[in-house]
N, C-alpha and C positions, 0 to 999 in steps of 0.2 A: 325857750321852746323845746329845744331837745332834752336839757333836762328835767324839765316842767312834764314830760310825756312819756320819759323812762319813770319815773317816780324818785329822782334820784335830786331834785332841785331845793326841797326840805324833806322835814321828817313830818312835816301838817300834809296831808292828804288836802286840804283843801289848798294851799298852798303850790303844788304839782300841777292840783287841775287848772290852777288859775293862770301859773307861769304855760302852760301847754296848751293855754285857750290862745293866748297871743296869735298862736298860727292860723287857730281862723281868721284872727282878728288882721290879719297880713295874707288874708284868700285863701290860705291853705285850708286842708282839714287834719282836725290830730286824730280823729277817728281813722283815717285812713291811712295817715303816716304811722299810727299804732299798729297796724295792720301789717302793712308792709314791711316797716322796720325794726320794730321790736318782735312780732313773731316770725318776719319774712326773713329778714338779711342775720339779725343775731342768732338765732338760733344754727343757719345755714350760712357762714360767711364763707363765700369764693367758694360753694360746695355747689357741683352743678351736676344732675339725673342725668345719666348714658341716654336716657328717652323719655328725655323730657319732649321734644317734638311728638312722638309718638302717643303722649298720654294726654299731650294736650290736644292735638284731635279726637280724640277718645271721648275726652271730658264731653268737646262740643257735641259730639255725636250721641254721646247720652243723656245730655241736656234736651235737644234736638225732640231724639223721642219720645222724652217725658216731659208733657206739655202739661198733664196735669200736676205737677208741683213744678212751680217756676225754681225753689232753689231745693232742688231734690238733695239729697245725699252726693258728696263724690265717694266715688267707689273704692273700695282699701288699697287697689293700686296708685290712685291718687293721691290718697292720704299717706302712701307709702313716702311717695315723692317727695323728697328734698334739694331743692335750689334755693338758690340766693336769688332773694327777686332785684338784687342791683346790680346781679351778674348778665342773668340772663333775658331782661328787661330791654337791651337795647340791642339785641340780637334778630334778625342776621345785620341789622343795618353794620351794628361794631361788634368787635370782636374781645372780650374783656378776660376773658378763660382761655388759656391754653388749652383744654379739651373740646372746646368748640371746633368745628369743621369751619377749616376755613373757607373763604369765598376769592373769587379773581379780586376783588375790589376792595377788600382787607387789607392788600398791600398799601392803600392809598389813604387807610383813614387817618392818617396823622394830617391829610390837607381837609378831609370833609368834615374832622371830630370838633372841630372848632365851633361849627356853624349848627351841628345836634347836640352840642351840650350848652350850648347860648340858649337851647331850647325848654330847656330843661325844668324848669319851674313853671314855665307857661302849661307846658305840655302837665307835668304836678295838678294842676287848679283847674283846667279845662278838660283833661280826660283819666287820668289815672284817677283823679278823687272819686269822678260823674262812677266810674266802671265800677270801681268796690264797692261805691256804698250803693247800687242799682242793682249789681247783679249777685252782692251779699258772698262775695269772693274772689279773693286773690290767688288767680291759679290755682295752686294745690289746697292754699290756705282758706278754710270755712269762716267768712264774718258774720255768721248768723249773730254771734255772741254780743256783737254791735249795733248792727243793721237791723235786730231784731225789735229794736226799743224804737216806739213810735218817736218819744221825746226825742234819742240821739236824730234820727231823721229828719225830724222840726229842726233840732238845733244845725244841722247839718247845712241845710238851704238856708234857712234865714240868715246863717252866718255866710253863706256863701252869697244872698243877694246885697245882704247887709254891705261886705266885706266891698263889693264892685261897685256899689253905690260912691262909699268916699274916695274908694280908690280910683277909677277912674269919673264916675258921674262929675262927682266935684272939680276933679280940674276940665272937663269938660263943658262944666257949666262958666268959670271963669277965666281959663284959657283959650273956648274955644274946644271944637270936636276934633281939629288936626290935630292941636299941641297936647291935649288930652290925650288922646290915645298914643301920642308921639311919646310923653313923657311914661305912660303905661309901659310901651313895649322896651322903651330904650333903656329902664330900669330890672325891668325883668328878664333881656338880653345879659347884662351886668351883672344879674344877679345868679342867672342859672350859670354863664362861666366861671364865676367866685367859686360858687361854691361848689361844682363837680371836680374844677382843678382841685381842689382843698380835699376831696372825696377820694377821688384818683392819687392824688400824692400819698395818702395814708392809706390806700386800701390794696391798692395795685402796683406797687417797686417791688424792687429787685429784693430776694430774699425770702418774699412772702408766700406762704404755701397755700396749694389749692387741691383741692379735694375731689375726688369724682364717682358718684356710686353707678354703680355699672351691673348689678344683682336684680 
């Protein structure tokens, strides 16, 4: 999946898309995880905007009054912006950046981080995918380039009704609607802790440097 969607799985293009389809094919979207990770966190790793708060009301508010073009332009101060959308994506809940403003209750997420990163994949396929590929943008980042193609959109739902069809329909139809949705959650609880520890140990130790633009 992840290298099927860098382009880095073969040297066949067709081969990439095919290895980086899996992740619909597992509920995810690689439209989206393209979005976020290869233009959102590589480009900007552990680099987070002095106002980024500030511009993302901005955004909303000039969204707001331009109703008649639903994905208008972001403005050059937004285009300006650079974050790491895996920095500042689970903020204020966690605290991931040393330049974040802390909170009274930051001191405590080493007991609450457990129970929002179990979340973490669910949260992936239920609202991070629905937000980018609807509102044709990641924060700072423009996904017209995606969201624009009727087919990516087709392919987008189908694979995501597809995807919830075997994944949970199926054991729902022969487990049962509890153990069904039991085995659903108790799998993707497992899965979002895997793999954020796995995220977290290479992204964020001792050592690693982080960035702040403040201009």
């Amino acid at each position: 999946m992840h290298d099927g969607n860098h382009g880095a799985f073969s040297t066949n293009r067709i081969l990439n898309t095919a290895a980086g389809w899996t992740m619909d094919m597992a509920g995810f979207s690689a439209f989206a995880w393209q979005i976020q990770h290869v233009l959102g966190h590589h480009p900007y790793t552990n680099l987070l905007d002095a106002r980024e708060d500030d511009k993302r009301r901005g955004e909303g508010a000039n969204r707001d009054s331009n109703m008649k073009n639903k994905y208008a332009p972001i403005s050059m101060e937004m285009q300006d912006q650079e974050s790491d959308p895996d920095v500042f994506s689970s903020y204020p809940f966690m605290t991931m950046n040393p330049f974040h403003e802390p909170k009274w209750f930051h001191k405590y997420q080493h007991l609450y981080a457990p129970v929002l990163l179990a979340l973490a994949t669910m949260s992936k396929i239920f609202v991070s995918d629905v937000e980018i590929m609807t509102s044709h943008h990641l924060h700072h980042i423009n996904a017209e380039c995606v969201c624009g193609s009727m087919m990516n959109m087709i392919r987008f739902w189908s694979m995501k009704v597809m995807s919830f069809c075997y994944i949970v329909g199926l054991p729902c139809y022969f487990q049962g609607i509890k153990n069904g949705i039991l085995m659903f959650a108790v799998s993707h609880l497992v899965c979002g802790e895997s793999l954020a520890i796995m995220f977290l140990v290479n992204h964020m130790i001792e050592g690693v440097a982080y960035a702040q633009k403040d201009l």
